[in-house]
N, C-alpha and C positions, 0 to 999 in steps of 0.2 A: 504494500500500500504506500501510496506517493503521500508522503508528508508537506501537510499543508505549507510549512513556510515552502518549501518546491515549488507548490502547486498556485500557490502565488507570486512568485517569482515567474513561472512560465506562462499563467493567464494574460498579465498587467498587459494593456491594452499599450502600442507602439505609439500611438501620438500622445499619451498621457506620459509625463516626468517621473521616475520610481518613485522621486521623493512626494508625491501625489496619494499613494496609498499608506496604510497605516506601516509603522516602523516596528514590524512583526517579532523581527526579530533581536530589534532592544528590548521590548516587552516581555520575552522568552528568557532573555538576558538577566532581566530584573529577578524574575522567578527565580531561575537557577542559584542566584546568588540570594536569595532569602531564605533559600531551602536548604543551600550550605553551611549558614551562618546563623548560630544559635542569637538570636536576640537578646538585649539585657533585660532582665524579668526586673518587673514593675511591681512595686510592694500596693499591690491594692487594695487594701484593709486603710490606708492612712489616707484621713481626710482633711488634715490642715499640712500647708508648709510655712515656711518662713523668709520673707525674699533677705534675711544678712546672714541665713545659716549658708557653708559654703558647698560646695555640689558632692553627690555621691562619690565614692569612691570605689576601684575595680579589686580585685584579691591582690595588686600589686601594692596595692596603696596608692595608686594615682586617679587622679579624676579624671571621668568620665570626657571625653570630647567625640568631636563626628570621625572620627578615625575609626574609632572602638566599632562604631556602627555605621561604614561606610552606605550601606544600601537598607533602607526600611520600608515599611508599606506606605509612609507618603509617597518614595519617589515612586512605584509604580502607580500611587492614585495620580499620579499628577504627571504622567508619560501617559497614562490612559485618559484622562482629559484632553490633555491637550491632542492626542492621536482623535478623539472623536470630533473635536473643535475641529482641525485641519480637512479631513474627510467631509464635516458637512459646510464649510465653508469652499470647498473645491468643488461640490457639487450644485450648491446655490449659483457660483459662477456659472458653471456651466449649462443649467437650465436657463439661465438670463441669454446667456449667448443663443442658445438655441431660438428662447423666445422672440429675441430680436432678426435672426435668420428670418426667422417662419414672418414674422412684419413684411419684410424685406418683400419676400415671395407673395404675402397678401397685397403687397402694393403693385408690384407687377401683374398679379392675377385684374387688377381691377382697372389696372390701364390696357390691359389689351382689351375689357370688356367695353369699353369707351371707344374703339375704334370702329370705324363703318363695318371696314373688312374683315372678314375673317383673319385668323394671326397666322402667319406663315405655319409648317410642321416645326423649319427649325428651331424656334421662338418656342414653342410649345415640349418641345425635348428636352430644350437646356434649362429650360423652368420644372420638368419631372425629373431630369437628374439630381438638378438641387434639391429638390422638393425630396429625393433621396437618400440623400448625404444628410440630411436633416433627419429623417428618420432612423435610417443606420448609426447615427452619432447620438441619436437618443438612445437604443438598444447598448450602444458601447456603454453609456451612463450609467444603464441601470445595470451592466453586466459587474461594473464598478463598484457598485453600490451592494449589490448581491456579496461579490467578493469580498469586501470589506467588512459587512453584516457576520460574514461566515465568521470572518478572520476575528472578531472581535467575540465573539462564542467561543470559539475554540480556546482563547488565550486565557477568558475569564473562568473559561472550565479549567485549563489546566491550573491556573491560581490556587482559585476553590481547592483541588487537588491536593496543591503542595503545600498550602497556608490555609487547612479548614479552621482555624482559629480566627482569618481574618476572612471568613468566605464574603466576596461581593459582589456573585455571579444576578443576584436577582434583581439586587438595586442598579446595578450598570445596563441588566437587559431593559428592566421599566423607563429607564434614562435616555435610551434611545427612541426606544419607542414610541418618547414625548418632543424628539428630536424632528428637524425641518426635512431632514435629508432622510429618514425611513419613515416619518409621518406625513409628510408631504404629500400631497395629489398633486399631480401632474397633468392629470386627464385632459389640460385644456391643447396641450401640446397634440393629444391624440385628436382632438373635437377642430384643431384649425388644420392641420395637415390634410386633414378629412373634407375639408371644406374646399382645399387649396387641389386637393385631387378629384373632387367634385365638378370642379366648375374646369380642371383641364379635359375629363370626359365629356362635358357639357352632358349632364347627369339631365332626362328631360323626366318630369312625374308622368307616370301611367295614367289611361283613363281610370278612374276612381267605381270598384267593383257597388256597385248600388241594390246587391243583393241584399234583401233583410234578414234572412235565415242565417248569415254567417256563419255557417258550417265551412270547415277547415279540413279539407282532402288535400293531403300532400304527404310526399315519402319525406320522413325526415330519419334522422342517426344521430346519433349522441358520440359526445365524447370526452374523455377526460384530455385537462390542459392543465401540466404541473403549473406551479406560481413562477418558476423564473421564465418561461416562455409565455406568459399571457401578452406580454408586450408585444412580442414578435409576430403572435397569432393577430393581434387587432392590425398590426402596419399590413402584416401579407391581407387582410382583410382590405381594410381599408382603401388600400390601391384600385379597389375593383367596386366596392359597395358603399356606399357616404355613413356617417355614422349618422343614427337618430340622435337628435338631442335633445336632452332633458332640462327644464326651468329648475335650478337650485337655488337656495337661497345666498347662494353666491355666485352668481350666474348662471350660464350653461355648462351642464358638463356630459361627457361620453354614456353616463352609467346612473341608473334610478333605485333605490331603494324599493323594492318588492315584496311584500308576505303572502303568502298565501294557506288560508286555514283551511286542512281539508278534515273532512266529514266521518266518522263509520261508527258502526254500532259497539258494546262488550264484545260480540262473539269475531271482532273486525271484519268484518262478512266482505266486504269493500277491497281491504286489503287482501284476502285471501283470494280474492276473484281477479282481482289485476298480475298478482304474482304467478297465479296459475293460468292467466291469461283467457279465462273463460269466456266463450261465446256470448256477449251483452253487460259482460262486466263494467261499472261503471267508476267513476272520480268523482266526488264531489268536492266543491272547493269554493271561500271564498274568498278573491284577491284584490288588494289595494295597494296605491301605488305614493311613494313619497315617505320621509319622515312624521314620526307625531301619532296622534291619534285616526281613524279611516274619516273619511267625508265624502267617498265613492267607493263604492264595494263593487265589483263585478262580481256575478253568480254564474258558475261555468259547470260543466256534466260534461264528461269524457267518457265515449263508449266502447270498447273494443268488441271488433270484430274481428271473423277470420278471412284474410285475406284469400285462401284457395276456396270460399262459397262465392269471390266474386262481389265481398263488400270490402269495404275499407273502415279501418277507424276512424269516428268525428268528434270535433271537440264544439260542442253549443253551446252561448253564452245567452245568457237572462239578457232578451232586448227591448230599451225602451226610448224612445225617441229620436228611433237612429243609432241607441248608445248602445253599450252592456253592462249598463250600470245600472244601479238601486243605492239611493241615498240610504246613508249608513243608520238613519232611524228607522229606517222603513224594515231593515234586516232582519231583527226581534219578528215583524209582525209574518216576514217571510217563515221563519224558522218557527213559530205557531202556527199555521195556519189559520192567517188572519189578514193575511193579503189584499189590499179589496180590489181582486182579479176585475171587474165587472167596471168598478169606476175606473179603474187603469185602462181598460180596453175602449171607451167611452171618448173619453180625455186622447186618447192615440187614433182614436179615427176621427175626432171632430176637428183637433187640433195642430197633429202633426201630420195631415198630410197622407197618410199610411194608405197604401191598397186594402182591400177586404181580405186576399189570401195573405197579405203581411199581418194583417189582425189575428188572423186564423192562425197561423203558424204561431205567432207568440203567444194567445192563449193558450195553445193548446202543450204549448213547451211551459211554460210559466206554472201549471197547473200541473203538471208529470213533475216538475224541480219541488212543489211545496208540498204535496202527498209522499215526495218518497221519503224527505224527511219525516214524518210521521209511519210510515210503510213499516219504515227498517231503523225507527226510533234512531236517528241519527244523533250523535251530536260532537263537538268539536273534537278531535283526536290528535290531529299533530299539526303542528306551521314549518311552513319551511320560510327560510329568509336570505335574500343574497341581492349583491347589485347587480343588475342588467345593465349588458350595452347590447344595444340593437344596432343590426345592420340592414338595410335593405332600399334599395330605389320606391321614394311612395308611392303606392298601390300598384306596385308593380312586385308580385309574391313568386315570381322564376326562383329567385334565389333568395331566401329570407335567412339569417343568421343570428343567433343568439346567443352572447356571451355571459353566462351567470357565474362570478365574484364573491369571494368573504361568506362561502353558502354556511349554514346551520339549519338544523332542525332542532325546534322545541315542543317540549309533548306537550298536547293542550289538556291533558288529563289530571285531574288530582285538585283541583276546586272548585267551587260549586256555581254553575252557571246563571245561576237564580231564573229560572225557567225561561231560558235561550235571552233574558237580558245580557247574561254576557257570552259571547261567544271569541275571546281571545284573552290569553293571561294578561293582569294586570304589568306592561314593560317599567314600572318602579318597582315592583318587588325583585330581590334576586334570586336568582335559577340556580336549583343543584347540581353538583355535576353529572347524575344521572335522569338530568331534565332538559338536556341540549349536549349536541353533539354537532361539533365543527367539521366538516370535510375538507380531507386537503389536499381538493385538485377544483380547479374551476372546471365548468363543466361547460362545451360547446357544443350548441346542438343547430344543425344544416337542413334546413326545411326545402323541400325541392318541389317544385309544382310543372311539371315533364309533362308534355304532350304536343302532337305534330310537328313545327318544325324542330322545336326545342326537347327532342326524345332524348336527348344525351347533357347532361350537366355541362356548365363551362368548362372549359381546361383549366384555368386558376381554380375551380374547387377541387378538381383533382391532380392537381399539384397541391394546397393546400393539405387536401387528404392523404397525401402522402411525404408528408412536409419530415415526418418522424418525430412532430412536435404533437400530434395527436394519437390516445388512445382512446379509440372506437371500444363502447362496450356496450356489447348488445341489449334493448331494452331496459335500458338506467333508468329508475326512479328515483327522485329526491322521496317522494310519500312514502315507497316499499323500504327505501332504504332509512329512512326516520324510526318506522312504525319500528321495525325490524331492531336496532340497534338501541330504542327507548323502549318501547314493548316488548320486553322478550319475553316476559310471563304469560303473555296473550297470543304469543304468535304461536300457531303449529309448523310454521317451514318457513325459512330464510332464501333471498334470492342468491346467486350464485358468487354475486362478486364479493360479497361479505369475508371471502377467504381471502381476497388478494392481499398481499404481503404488504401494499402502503398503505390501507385502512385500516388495518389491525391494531395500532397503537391509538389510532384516535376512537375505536368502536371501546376498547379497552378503560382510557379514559372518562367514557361517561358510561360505564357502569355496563357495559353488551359482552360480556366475556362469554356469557353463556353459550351465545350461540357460536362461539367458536370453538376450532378443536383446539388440543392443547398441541404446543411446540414439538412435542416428541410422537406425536401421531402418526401413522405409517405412511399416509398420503399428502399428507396435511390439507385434506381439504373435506368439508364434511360428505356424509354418505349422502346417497339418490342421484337426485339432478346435479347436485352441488361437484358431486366426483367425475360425471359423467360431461359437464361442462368445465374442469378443469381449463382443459387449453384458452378457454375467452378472459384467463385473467391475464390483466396488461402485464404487470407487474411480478405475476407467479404468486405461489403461497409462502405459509409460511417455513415449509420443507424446502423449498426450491425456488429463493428468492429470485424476481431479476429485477431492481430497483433502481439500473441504469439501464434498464431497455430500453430502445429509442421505440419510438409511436409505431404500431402496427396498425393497417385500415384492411376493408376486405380485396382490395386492389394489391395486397404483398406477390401471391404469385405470380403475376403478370410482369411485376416489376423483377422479378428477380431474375425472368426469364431474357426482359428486356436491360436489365442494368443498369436502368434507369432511377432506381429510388435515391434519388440525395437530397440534400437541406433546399428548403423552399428559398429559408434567408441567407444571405452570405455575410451577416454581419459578424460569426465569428466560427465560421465551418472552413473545413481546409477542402481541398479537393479530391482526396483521397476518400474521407468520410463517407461511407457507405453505410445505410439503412440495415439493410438484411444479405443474407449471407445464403450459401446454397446448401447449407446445413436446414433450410425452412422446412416445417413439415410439407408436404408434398410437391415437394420444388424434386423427387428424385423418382416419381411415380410416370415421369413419363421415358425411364429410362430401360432396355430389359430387366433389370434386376430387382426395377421397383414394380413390373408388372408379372411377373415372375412370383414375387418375395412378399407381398404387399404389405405384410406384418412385420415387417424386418428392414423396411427401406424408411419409412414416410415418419414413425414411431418411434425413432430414437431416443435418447435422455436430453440429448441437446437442440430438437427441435422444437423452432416456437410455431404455432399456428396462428396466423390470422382472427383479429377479434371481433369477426362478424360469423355470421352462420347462416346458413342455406334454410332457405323457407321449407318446410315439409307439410304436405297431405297427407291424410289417411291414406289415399289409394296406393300410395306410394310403397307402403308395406303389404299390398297384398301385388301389385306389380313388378315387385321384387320376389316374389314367393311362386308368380305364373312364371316368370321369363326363367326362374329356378326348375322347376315341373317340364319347359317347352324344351330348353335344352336335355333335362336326364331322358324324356320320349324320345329326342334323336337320338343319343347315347344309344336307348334299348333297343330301338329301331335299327340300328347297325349291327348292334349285336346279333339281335334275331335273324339278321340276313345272314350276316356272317356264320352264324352258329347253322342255318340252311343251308346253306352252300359246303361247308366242310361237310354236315350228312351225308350229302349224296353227290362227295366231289370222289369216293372211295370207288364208286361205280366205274366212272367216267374214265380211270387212272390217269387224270391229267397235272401234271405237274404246277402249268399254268393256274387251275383251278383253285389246287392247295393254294398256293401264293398268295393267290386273288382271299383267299378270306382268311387268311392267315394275317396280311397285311389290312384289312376291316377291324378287322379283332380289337389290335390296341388303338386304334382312330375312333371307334366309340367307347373304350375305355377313358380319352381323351377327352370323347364329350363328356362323361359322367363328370370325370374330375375339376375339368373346367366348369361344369354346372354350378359343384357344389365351390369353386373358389369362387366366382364371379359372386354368388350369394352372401357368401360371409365376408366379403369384401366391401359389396356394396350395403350390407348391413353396420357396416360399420362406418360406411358414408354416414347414414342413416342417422346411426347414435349419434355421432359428433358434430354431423349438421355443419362439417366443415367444405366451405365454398370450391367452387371447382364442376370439370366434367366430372358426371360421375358413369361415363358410358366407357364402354371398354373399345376402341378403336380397334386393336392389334390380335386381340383374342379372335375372334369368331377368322378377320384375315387368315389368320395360320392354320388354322384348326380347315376352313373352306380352301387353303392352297392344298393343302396335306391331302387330302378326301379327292379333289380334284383332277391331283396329280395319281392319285393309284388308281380311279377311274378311268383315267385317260392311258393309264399303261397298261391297263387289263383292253382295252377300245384295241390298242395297236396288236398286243397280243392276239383278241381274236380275229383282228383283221389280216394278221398272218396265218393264222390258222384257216380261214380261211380261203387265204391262195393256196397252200400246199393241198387245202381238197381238192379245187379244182384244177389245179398242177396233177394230182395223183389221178384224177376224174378222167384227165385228158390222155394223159399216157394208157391208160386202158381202154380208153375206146381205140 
């Protein structure tokens, strides 16, 4: 393992000065030397001194001076002051430079907009070059900022260490944390560059979809995105999508403050139905946006469907005036049933405008959201909370992007709501630690709306998607994953990623041990679905960490075949850096040995699979079970010829004969065997649900050249046989 002072010596950025980062290793220095040198012991029992009595003295009989104790814990408090002074004062500078840059380029963005003409291309290039030097030299920033953070944990731990008499690892971390240079928001840098790459696209808004039903069909994927790359994820964004922006109480910024409280009964009937992914299973949820207390509540109902019946999942939102909102008084009366459905539908056709089938659709939604809370005696169960930054051209939903920040879940459970008056915990009281639980990855999720011309996603989201900055995890829920790691007493099954090796520590910290295995478990991962979807964790378990993997998407084979997977960003990747390696699970299945071997190639200890999975139907397991059944009847079907023909090949005495079913014999022996590999091959497509053909090319070729070829030489055979008859035919006449 590369020792940090190394690893900070080797990262430090080339146009940054050494003397620019923290002085690591005078700091290492100071330790060493207090850990060698016994300190002089303090009589601390005595509470008065005397300023004319004269200074202590050492066992020589001399007084004490700064020799005796050349190195003490002020000077390291005060080499570590000053190293954080220096650090957030080099970084303040350099956000100003920046901000002043990104001016520069706001000022040119709005003189070419003042011109009659259109702006030359060249004009428009060397404005997106800059426009990305400014971006890349933010990333350098924060990569600065990261290193420094580390570097300043590590030192304080190793102190603590050496001097736990003098520990002051807590106070120094809460120190920064109140500090400008890691407390900072910066967002406005992301919210103008965004603007500045906006107006070079000439970004035009969509016609505005003026459906009232707001139902939401589109393929979306999830992803985790650790915290040192959120940055890089919004610029590779950015470039291509304008950011939304949000009204703060300090202007605009990239990202909005979110909660959302969702719904389920004791028996979590809710929860169990989303996890197990049940045909009509629903979400209830209600979300507000902004700091403070709600003043806009959206009421939304999420339903899953199965996609091979040929429906899709939709998410519907409570609509009124156009909105999806219900003032936050009215909420109480939602959650009784007490609604007054009747004057609300009155009031929206007389007033707002509305057609009769837009009436009709929201009654008839409006009154299914307030019965099922009494149906299935709902009431608040868990909030999740995280800052959103949106991406997307307005109302123009091809490409929608959502980046969720700082996520936590808190259990809404354990006070009494005074009959649906309150439906969110009071935010002044303080939370247990087994009443919130922090997750730590932000989480990106790519909503894709494909159809006619647009059948294929941009090229930037899949460069994105295989940036190696995201890990893809199949059907991520913030609710399942809440209910899951705060409910553990209520839940009967956990979804799959709960074993990945980098949430373990934080499911641990709020109190979800339970549903984990322990460290010395044989698989480390728990039994059922949980073992059987092993390979979709990013990160591996806790048996078989890999907590430096770079991002896998379900696009890994393609790329490993083409060679193409490398870093989206160049702001700190060499060109050697490669993604994935040909060690991938089925990166060797299209080789003989992998078609041959198939449990012995794709399977290794070192292979990582792709973190998406192949959609499966029912039919699919009994379509595996015929095409198993169609091959072993050719199998038997050859044999039985075969086994015919040697019968009554003893008559004939023809040599040729023997041959001929001699050589049938093991060619349906061949089917058999290929039957039953192709079956338990492709059954284990099946289990794993791992992406890919899953057709066999090469089998059925071989097996129909083989058959073929002893057809065709049995053909020539008796086509000689039969000239020597009538060669013998003729000579005797």
């Amino acid at each position: 393992m590369v020792k940090f002072g190394e690893r900070l010596s080797q990262n430090r950025a080339p146009e940054y000065p050494p003397e620019a980062y923290m002085d690591y290793d005078r700091l290492k220095e100071i330790i060493h030397d207090l850990g060698k040198k016994k300190l002089a012991s303090v009589d601390h029992t005595t509470r008065e001194v005397s300023l004319t009595a004269p200074p202590p003295t050492n066992a020589a009989g001399r007084q004490f001076t700064s020799s005796d104790s050349p190195t003490t814990e002020e000077d390291f408090y005060s080499c570590i002051d000053a190293q954080l002074l220096k650090v957030e004062k080099f970084t303040l500078e350099k956000v100003t430079e920046l901000r002043d840059q990104i001016s520069s380029l706001e000022r040119e963005v709005a003189a070419l907009k003042d011109h009659e003409h259109p702006p030359d291309e060249e004009i428009l290039d060397g404005i997106r070059n800059r426009a990305d030097s400014v971006a890349k030299a933010f990333l350098t920033l924060e990569k600065y900022v990261n290193l420094n953070f580390m570097g300043f944990h590590k030192i304080l731990k190793k102190h603590d260490k050496n001097s736990p008499a003098h520990a002051c690892k807590q106070f120094y971390i809460n120190r920064m944390h109140n500090q400008a240079w890691v407390r900072g928001d910066y967002s406005d840098v992301v919210v103008r560059l965004s603007a500045v790459y906006s107006a070079l696209r000439n970004d035009q808004s969509a016609e505005e979809n003026k459906d009232a039903s707001q139902s939401f069909l589109r393929s979306t994927t999830k992803y985790w995105v650790r915290t040192e790359d959120v940055s890089k994820v919004k610029y590779a964004i950015l470039k291509h999508l304008p950011v939304f922006l949000q009204k703060t109480s300090t202007g605009e910024s990239d990202s909005q403050l979110t909660n959302s409280v969702y719904f389920d009964n004791d028996q979590l009937e809710l929860y169990h139905g989303r996890l197990d992914k049940t045909p009509g299973a629903i979400a209830y949820r209600l979300r507000w946006y902004g700091a403070g207390d709600p003043k806009t509540v959206f009421f939304e109902r999420k339903t899953h469907r199965d996609t091979w019946t040929g429906e899709v999942s939709v998410k519907e939102r409570f609509i009124q005036n156009r909105q999806t909102q219900v003032d936050e008084s009215e909420v109480k009366q939602v959650l009784n049933d007490k609604y007054p459905i009747e004057e609300k539908r009155k009031e929206m056709a007389n007033k707002k405008g509305a057609t009769e089938a837009e009436v009709a659709d929201w009654e008839t939604l409006v009154r299914e959201m307030v019965q099922v809370v009494q149906a299935k005696q709902l009431v608040p169960t868990m909030r999740t909370q995280y800052m959103r930054t949106a991406f997307q051209i307005p109302f123009d939903a091809t490409v929608r992007i959502s980046l969720d920040t700082n996520l936590c879940m808190i259990s809404e459970r354990g006070y009494n709501t005074e009959g649906g008056a309150k439906w969110f915990r009071d935010p002044e009281k303080p939370l247990e630690p087994n009443e919130i639980t922090r997750f730590p990855h932000a989480v990106l999720e790519v909503k894709l709306e494909l159809g006619g011309a647009n059948s294929e996603p941009p090229q930037w989201v899949t460069d994105l998607q295989n940036s190696g900055m995201l890990y893809e995890v199949h059907k991520f829920s913030k609710f399942i994953h809440g209910c899951a790691v705060l409910l553990p007493e209520y839940v009967r099954s956990v979804p799959y990623w709960v074993d990945d090796a980098s949430v373990r520590e934080s499911i641990l910290r709020s109190g979800g041990g339970r549903i984990l295995v322990k460290p010395d478990h044989e698989t480390g991962v728990g039994p059922g679905a949980n073992e059987m979807y092993n390979h979709l964790l990013p990160f591996g378990n806790v048996k078989e960490s890999r907590l430096d993997a770079k991002g896998r998407t379900a696009n890994t084979i393609d790329l490993v075949e083409k060679g193409e997977a490398k870093y989206y960003s160049e702001a700190d990747v060499t060109d050697d850096e490669i993604l994935y390696n040909s060690g991938l699970q089925g990166c060797c299945e299209d080789t003989c040995a992998g078609w041959l071997f198939p449990f012995c190639s794709g399977f290794n200890e070192d292979a990582l699979a792709p973190t998406s999975v192949q959609k499966i139907e029912p039919k699919i397991f009994f379509a595996n079970e015929r095409t198993f059944l169609h091959w072993l009847h050719s199998g038997v079907t050859l044999y039985t010829i075969a086994a015919g023909i040697l019968a009554f090949a003893s008559d004939t005495h023809s040599v040729a004969v023997h041959w001929y079913a001699m050589a049938l014999l093991p060619i349906s022996l061949g089917f058999c065997l290929y039957a039953l590999h192709l079956f338990l091959w492709r059954a284990e497509k099946i289990k794993t649900r791992i992406p890919g053909r899953w057709d066999d090319s090469r089998g059925p070729l071989i097996l129909g050249t083989i058959l073929a070829g002893v057809l065709f030489i049995n053909f020539l055979l008796k086509c000689g046989e039969i000239r020597k008859f009538h060669y013998a035919m003729e000579h005797e006449l």
